[in-house]
C-alpha positions in Angstrom: -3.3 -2.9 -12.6 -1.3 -6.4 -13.6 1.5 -7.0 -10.9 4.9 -7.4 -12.5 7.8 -9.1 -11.9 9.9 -5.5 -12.0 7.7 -4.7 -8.9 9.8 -7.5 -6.4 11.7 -5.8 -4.0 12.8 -9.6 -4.1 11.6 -10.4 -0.3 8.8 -13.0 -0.6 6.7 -11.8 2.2 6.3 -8.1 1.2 6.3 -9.0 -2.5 2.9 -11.1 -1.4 1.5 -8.0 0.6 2.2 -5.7 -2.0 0.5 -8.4 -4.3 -2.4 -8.3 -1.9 -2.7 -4.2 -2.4 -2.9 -4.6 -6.3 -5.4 -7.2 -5.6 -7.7 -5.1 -3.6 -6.9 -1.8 -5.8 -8.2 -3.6 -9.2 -11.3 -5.2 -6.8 -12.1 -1.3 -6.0 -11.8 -0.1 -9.5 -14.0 -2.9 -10.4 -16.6 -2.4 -8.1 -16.6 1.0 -8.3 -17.1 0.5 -12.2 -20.0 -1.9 -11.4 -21.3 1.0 -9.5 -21.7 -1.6 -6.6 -21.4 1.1 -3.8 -21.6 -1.0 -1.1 -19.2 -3.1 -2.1 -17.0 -0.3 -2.8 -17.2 1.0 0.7 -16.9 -2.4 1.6 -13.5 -2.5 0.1 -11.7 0.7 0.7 -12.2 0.0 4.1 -10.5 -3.5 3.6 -8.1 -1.5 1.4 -7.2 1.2 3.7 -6.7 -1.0 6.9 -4.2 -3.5 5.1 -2.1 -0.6 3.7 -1.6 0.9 7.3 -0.8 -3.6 8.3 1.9 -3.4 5.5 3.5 -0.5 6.3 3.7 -1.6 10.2 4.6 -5.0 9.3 7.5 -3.5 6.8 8.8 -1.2 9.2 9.0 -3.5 12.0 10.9 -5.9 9.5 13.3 -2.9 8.3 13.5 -2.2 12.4 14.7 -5.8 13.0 17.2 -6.0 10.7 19.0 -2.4 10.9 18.0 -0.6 8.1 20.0 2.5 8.1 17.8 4.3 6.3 14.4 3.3 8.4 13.3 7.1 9.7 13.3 8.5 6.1 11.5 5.1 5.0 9.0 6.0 8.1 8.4 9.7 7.2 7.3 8.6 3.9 4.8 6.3 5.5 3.7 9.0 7.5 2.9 11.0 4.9 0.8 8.3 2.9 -0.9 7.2 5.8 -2.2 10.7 6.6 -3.7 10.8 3.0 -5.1 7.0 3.5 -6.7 8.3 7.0 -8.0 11.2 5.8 -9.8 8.5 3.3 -11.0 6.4 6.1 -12.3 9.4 8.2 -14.5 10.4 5.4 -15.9 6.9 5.4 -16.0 7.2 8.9 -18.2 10.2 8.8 -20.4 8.8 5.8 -19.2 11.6 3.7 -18.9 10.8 0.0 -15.7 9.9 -1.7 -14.6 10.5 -4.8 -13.5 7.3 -5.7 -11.9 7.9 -9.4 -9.4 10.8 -7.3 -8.8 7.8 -4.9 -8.1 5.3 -7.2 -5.3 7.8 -9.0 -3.7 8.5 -5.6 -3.3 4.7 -4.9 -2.5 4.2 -8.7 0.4 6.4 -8.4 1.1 5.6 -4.5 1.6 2.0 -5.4 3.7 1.9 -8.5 6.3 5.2 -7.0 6.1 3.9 -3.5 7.4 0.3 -4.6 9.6 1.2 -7.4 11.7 4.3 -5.6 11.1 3.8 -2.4 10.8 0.3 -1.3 13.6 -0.8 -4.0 16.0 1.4 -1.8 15.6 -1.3 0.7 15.7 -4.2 -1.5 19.0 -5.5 -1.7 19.6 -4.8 2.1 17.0 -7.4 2.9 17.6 -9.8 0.1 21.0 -9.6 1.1 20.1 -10.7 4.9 17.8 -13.5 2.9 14.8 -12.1 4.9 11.9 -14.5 4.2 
């Protein structure tokens, strides 16, 4: 998965943490095509506690500068984050993962997340020139 410029929700530091998920989705895909199961678990775990960082980090930004529309952006987090914890209590329990299902979830999670969700919040913060 290539980040592209169509992506930006044109505020630098969630553009970089978004960045940072492709970067750890395509190492998971490419571990798990390695069949390097180690590092796989390795980085789901990475992958799953920086997803729950970004959305805390982009809520508490969307908090500080007013976002009208911050609940509905929350209850959508809430909803992700159940599937990503249900991930990480699998791990947690050793239980196998079907890492191909995961992989489409985030697939999908990341590009419809960014592209209708977080856009909705774009120009508000770009507006407010929110580093």
């Amino acid at each position: 998965m290539e980040w592209k410029e169509e992506y930006s929700v044109k505020v630098p530091s969630l553009d970089a943490q978004h960045k940072r998920l492709f970067v750890l989705f395509n190492d998971l895909k490419n571990e798990n095509a390695a069949g390097n199961d180690a590092r796989v678990n390795s980085v789901i775990k990475e992958l799953l506690d920086y997803t729950l960082k970004h959305f805390f980090y982009e809520e508490q930004l969307l908090k500080e500068y007013g976002y009208s529309s911050l609940e509905e952006h929350q209850d959508v987090h809430d909803r992700l984050t159940g599937s990503v914890m249900e991930y990480k209590r699998k791990m947690d329990r050793k239980e196998k993962i079907d890492v191909e299902a995961m992989l489409d979830f985030l697939y999908d999670w990341l590009i419809n997340h960014i592209l209708k969700t977080d856009m909705m919040y774009s120009d508000f913060l770009k507006n407010r020139k929110v580093p």
